[in-house]
N, C-alpha and C positions, 0 to 999 in steps of 0.2 A: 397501219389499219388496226381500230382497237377492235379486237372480237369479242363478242358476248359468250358472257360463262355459261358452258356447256352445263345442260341438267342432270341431274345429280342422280337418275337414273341409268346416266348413259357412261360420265364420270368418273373422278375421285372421289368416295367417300370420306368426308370429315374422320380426321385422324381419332378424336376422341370414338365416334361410333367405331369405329374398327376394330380397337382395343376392347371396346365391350364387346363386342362380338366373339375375339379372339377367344381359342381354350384356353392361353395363358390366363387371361382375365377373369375363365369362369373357375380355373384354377386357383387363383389366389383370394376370391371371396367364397370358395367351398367350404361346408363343414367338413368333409373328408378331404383333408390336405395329405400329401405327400408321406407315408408313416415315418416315425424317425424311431431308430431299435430304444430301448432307454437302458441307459448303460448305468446309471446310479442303483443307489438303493436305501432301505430303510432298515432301522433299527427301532425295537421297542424298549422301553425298561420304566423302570417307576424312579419315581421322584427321589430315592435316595439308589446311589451308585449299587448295583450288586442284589437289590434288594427285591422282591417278587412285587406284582402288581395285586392290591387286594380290593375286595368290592369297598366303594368312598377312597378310595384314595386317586392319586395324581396316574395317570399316564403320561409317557415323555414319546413322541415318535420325531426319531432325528434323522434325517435325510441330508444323505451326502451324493455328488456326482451328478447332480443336476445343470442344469443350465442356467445361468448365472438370469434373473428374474423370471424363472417361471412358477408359474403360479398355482398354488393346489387347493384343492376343496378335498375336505377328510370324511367321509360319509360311513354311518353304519346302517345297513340295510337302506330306508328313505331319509332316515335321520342324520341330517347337515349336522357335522359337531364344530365346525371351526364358523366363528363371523369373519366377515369379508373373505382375503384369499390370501395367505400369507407366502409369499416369493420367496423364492433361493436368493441368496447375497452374493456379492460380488465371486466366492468362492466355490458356487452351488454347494453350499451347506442351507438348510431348512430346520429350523425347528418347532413344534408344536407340541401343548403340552393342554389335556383336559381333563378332568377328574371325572371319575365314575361315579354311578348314582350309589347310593348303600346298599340296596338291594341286586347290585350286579350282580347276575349267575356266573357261577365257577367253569369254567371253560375254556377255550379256544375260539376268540370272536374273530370273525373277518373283518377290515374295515377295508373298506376301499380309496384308494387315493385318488383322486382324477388330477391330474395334471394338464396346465394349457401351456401354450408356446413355446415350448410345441406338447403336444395333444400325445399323454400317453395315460395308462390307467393301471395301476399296481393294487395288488392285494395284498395285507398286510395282517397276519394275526396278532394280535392281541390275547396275551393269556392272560387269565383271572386265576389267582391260584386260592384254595382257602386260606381262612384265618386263624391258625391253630395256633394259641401262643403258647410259651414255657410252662411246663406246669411239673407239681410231684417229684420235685428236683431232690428232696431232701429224702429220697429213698434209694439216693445213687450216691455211689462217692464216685469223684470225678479227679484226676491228678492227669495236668497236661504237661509236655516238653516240645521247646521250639529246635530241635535240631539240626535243621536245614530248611531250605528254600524250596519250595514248590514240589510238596510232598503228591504221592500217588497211590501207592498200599501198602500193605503189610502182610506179612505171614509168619505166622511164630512155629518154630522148633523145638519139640521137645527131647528129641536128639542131643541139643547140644543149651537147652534151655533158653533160647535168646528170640527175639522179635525182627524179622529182616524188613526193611522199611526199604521202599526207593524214592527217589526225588530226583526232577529232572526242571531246569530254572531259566528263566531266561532273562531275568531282571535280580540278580546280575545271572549272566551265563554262565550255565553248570550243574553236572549231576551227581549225584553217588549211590549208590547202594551201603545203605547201614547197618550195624547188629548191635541190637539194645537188651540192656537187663530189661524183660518184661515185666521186673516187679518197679523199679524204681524209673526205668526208664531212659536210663543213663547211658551215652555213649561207649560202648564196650570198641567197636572197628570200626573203619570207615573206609573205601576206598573211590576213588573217582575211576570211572570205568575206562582201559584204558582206548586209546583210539584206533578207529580200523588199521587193520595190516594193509603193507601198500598195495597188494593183489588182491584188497577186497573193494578200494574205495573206487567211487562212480566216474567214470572216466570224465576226462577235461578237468576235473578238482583235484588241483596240485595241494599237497603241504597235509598239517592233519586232521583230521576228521572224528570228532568227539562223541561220542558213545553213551547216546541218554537211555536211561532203563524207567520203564513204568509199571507196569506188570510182574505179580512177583507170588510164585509156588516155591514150598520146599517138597524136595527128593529124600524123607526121611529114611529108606532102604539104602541111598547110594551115597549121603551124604552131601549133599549139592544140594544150588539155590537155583533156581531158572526164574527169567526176565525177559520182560518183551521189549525191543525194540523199536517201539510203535514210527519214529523220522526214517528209521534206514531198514524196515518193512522184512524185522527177523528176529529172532531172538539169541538168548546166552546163556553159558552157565557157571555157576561160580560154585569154590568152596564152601560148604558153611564152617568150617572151624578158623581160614586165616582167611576166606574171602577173595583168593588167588582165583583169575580166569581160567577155569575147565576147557569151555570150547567156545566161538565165538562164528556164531551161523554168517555164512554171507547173506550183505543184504540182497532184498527181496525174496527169501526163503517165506518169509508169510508179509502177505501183505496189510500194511498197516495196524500190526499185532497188538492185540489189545488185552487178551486176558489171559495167564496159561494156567492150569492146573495138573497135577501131579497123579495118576493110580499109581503108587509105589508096587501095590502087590503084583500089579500086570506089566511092571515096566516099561508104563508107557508117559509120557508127555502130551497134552492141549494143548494148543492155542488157537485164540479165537481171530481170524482176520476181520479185521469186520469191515463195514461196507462190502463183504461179498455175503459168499452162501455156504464160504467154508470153515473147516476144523481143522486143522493139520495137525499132525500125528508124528511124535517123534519117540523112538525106542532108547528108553532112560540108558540101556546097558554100552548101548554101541555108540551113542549119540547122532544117530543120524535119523533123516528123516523118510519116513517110512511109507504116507500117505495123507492123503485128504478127503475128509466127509464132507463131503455136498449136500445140502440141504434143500431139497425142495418147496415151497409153499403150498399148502393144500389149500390158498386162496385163488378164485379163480383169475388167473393175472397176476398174481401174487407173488413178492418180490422179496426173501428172508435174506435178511440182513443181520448176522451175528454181532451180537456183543458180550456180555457176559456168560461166564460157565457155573455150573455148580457138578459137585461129585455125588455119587451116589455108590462105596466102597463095596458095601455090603451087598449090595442088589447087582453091582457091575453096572451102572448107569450114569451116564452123564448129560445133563441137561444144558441149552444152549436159548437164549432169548432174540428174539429179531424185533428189533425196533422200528423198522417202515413195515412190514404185515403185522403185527405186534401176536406172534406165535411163541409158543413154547415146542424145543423138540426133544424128546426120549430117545437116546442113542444107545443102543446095547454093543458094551465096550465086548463082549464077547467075540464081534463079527464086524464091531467097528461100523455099523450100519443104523442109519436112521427108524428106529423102530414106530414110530408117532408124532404126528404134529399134532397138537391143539392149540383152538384159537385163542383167542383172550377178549372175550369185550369188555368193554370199560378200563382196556390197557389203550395209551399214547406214548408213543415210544417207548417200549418196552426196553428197562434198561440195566437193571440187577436181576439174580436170579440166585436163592438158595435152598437147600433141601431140611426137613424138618424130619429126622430118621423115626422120630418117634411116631408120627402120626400118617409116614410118608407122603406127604405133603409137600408140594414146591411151594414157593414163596415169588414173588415177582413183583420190583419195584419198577413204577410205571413212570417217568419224567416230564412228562406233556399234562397226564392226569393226575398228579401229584398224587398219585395212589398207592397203595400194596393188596397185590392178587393174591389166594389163597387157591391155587389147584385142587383136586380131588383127581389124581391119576387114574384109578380105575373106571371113575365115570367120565373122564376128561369137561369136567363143569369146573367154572372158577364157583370157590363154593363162599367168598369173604371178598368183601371189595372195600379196602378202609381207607379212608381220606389220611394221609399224613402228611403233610406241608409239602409247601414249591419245591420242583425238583427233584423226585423223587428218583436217586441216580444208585445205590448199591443195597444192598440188605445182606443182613448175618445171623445164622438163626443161632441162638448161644443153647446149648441142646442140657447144660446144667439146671438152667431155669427155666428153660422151654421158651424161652420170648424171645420175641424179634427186632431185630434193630435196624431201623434204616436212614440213612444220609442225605437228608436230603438238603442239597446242592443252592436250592434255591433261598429255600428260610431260614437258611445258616443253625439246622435242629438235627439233632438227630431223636427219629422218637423209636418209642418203646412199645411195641404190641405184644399182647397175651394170644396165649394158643387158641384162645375164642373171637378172636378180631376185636379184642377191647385197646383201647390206647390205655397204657398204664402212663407213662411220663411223655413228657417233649423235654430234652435237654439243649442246653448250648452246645451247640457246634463249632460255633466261632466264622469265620467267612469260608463260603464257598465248602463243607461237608463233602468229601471226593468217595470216600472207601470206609467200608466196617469190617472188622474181620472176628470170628470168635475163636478162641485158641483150645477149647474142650473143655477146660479148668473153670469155668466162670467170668472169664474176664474176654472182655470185648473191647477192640483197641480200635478206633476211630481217627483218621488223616482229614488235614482238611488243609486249602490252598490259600492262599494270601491274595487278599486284592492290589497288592503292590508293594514295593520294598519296605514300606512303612508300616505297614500292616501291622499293628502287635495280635490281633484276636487270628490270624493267618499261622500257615506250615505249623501246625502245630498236631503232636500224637498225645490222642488221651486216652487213659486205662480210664475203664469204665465197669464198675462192679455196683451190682445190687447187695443193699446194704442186709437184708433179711434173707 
């Protein structure tokens, strides 16, 4: 008996409606799909390798870790800067590359990326650095030497008359700490640090363990040279006359050590850990370590993240800059206590820091804002806010000529300020400007890093004197 197909209200619904009905279904043509974390990321830089982004020039934004075709729109503010949508390649690598107007503002732009398929949405700054080119060159004598690979600073003695340089490399691998004639510049020592002792190295890592130095004060009272350790999160100290290992801190005594400086008269040691809040404090006589200044933010929420020191001898003061609240802090070496924070506007990562005894004045090179800050400590007002090229990563005030020097990292410059916040020069720096240091005497000695083994304008130390 054939039986007649029962109605479709009583029924099996048609497979196709069911699926539309289903949540899977209202699932897979949702705008809000299922999130996915996104695990890649982006890089910015300009058109030439190493080189800062300036208003009319190229930007590069390169995106790696993507999902192999998906697809991104690059947006500033309402403004589409890419046509169509350019996809990740079989690798998830992206690249996108569009020039800025002439008139771009100097800054920290956001851009937004949106990403589809899958659906993610990243912010991406873009910095615009100024346009400060070379200039007033022939009012400086300038004498460079390539010494070694992947230079980091300097600090000169007059103790024993020499320049102590460190360098720590990884193209090829390898560090040393050097002692140069300051005047000619020429390799007087050299030693390669040696490797942890076996009861210092980090457990499970058999065999030996190579001892890179970045950071570097001299001990003119005690005769020693101190170096941060910044990979195995400690410092050391060496001879200054053969250069022989004094003492050699287990690691993690500071974490991720970045800058130390010396009060000979108090017998004390700095170093700055930075990504934290602290100063660790070590007693020059005994060598050991004695304490830690904690630094507070007086931002509300505010998070002081050390990086560079400056001394202050005469006054018993030591300053400290933090680069994510971009604060200045007054530590009275007296009591070893945080005496003052002030803020700094118009600082981005605040990332050098030097003292001007003559006018007592701090100095603060700013790295986000390609700037230099001019404090007034008894009003706590930044009282000089000067533009000096991308980068703006160390300063050194040379207290013979009153001027200021600072490295910046990004425009491969190091320039020149007067005690008024005037630019006198912009000189070459050659690639990547890391460190300036002033030695008392007039001359200011300047490190800078290599963008690769190739490099000639790289690891190069240059004596830097004004010529009048």
């Amino acid at each position: 008996m054939i039986r007649a197909p029962l109605p479709l209200s009583r029924g099996l619904l048609p497979l196709a409606f069911v699926l539309a009905l289903s949540p899977l279904a209202a699932l897979a043509e949702s705008t809000f799909p299922a999130p996915v974390d996104f695990a890649g990321r982006f890089r910015v830089s300009g058109a030439e390798p190493g080189r800062p982004v300036l208003p009319g020039g190229q930007v590069r934004l390169t995106g790696s870790g993507l999902v192999p075709g998906q697809a991104a729109t690059f947006q500033r503010g309402l403004t589409v800067l890419n046509d169509g949508a350019p996809a990740a390649d079989a690798d998830g690598n992206l690249n996108f590359t569009f020039t800025l107007p002439a008139d771009a503002a100097v800054g920290l732009h956001p851009v937004a990326v949106f990403l589809d398929t899958p659906s993610s949405t990243v912010l991406v700054d873009v910095k615009v650095s100024p346009d400060i080119p070379v200039t007033n060159t022939d009012a400086f004598a300038v004498n460079g030497v390539k010494p070694a690979p992947g230079l980091y600073q300097s600090a000169y003695s007059a103790r024993v008359g020499a320049l102590f340089v460190t360098s720590a490399s990884f193209r090829p691998a390898g560090s040393k700490l050097l002692k140069l004639d300051p005047e000619t510049l020429a390799v007087l020592a050299e030693i390669t640090p040696p490797d942890l002792p076996e009861d210092q190295r980090p457990p499970g890592q058999e065999g030996p363990q190579p001892v890179g130095v970045f950071g570097v004060a001299v001990d003119e009272a005690k005769g020693t040279v101190w170096v941060t350790n910044t990979f195995h999160n400690t410092v050391a100290v060496y001879g200054q006359d053969d250069l022989s290992l004094v003492r050699q801190f287990a690691p993690g005594t500071v974490y991720h050590a970045r800058d130390v400086i010396v009060d000979g008269a108090r017998g004390r040691a700095y170093a700055s850990a930075s990504a934290t809040d602290g100063v660790h404090v070590f007693d020059t006589a005994t060598l050991e370590k004695v304490g830690v200044i904690q630094i507070a933010s007086a931002r509300r929420g505010g998070e002081f993240s050390v990086m560079s020191l400056a001394l202050d001898a005469a006054g018993g003061r030591l300053f400290a800059v933090s680069r994510i609240s971009n604060e200045l802090a007054v530590i009275d070496l007296a009591t070893d206590t945080v005496a003052q924070v002030i803020d700094l506007p118009g600082a981005k990562n605040a990332s050098g820091v030097t003292f001007d005894a003559a006018s007592g004045r701090v100095l603060v090179a700013a790295q986000d804002s390609d700037n230099l800050l001019v404090v007034d400590l008894d009003s706590g007002k930044v009282v000089q806010d000067v533009p000096v090229g991308a980068g703006a990563l160390n300063v050194a005030h040379e207290p013979v000529t009153g001027l200021a020097y600072v490295s910046n990292r990004g425009a491969g410059t190091v320039t020149v300020v007067s005690p008024e916040g005037a630019v006198v020069a912009v000189l070459d720096g050659g690639s990547y400007p890391n460190h300036v240091h002033a030695d008392g005497r007039g001359n200011v000695y300047a490190v800078n890093k290599a963008l690769g083994p190739d490099d000639a304008q790289g690891d190069h130390v240059r004596l830097i004197r004004r010529k009048d």
